[in-house]
N, C-alpha and C positions, 0 to 999 in steps of 0.2 A: 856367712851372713852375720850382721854385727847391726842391725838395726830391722825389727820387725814392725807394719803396722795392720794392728786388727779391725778393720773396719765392721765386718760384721758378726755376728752370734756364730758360733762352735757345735755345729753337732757333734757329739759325742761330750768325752770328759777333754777337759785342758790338757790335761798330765798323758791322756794317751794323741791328741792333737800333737804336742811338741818331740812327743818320741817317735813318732810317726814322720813327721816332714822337718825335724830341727836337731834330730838328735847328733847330728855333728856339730852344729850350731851353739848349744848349748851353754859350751865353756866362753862362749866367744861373743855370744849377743851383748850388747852395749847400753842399746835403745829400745823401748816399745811405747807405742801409741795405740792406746784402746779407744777406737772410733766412741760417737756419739751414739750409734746404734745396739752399742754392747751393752746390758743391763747388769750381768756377772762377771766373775772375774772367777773361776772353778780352783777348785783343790791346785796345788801342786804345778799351777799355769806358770811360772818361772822360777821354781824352788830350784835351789843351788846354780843358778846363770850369775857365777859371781863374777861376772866384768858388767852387771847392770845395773849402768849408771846413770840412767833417765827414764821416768818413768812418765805419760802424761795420761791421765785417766778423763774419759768422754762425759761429757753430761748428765750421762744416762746412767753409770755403773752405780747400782744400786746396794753390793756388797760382794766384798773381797774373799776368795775360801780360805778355808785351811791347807796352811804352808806356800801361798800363794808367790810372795816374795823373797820367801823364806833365804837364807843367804847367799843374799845381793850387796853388790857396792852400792847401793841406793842413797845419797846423803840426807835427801831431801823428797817429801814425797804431798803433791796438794788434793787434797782429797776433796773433786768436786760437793755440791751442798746436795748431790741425789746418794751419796753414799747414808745406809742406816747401817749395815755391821759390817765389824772386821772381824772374821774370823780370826780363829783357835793357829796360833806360829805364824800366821798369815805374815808379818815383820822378820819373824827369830831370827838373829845373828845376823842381821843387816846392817849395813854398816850408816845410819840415821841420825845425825843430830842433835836434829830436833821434830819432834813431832804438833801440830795441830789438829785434833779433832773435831770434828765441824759439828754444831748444833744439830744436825740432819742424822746423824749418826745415835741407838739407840745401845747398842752391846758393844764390846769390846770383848774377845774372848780370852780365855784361858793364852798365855805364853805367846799373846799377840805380839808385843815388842820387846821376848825375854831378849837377856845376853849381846842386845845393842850396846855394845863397849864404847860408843861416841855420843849416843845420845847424854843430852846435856840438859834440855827443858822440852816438859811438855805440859799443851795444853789440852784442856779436853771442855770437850763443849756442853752448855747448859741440860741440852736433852739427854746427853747418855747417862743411861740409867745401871749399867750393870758395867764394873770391871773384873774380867774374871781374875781367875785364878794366878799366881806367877805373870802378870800383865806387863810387866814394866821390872820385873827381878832380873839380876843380875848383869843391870844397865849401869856398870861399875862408875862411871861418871855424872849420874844425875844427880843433879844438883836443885834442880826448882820444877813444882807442878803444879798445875792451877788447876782445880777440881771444879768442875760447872754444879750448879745449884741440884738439879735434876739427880745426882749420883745417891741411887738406892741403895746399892750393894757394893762392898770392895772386897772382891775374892782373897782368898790367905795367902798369904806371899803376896800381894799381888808388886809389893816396892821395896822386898826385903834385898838384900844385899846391890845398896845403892849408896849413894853417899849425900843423899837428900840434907839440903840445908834449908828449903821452904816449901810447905803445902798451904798453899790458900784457898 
């Protein structure tokens, strides 16, 4: 299988859903499509599927877990406007661009886009209030990130070993 679509909610946790009926699949998934009906996105839902290279997220997904995407070929990922947090590695070592964060969104957790070696600019949206921890560290090629008005808190590390040439 090399392209999955979730149309509706997940009883149980994500991470035992996909060991359960994908874990051959795993290395090999490509694509997924989280229906309109899916409000979460659980722990560990596609962590290390590293040939996943399309992501499309439904209307409704309201927040991504921890290690959720975690290292994935992902270049590029649009974060419907119902998303409010990304969990904690929910990104780490994906392979991402660029990232936008949508006004809709309020946390950004701890090592959400660490060790993205491609990401290059990100933006983040007026609402989010909180970047955690190592957020955005050791995204060896970033270069530009536009901070929205809303930002309370910037967790330690959260942009150290980067090679930042603009924060606006």
């Amino acid at each position: 299988i090399t392209s999955l679509h979730l149309g509706t909610a997940l009883v149980g946790t994500a991470e035992a859903f996909m060991m359960t009926y994908f874990v051959d699949s795993i290395g090999k998934l490509e694509e997924v499509t989280i229906g309109d009906s899916v409000t979460s996105i659980g722990a560990d839902f596609c962590k290390a599927c590293k040939k996943l290279a399309t992501l499309s997220l439904g209307v409704s997904v309201q927040s991504i877990g921890d290690r959720a995407f975690k290292e994935t070929a992902l270049k590029t990922v649009n974060f419907p406007d119902s998303v409010t947090s990304v969990g904690e590695n929910s990104f780490q070592s994906s392979a991402l661009e660029s990232v936008t964060i949508p006004d809709s969104v309020t946390t950004i957790g701890d090592y959400a886009f660490s060790s993205c070696t491609n990401l290059r600019n990100v933006t983040i949206g007026d609402k989010v209030m909180s970047i955690g921890d190592y957020a955005f560290s050791s995204c060896s090629i970033l270069k530009n990130v536009s901070i929205g008005s809303g930002v309370k808190s910037i967790g330690g590390n959260a942009f150290s070993k980067t090679t930042l040439m603009s924060v606006i």
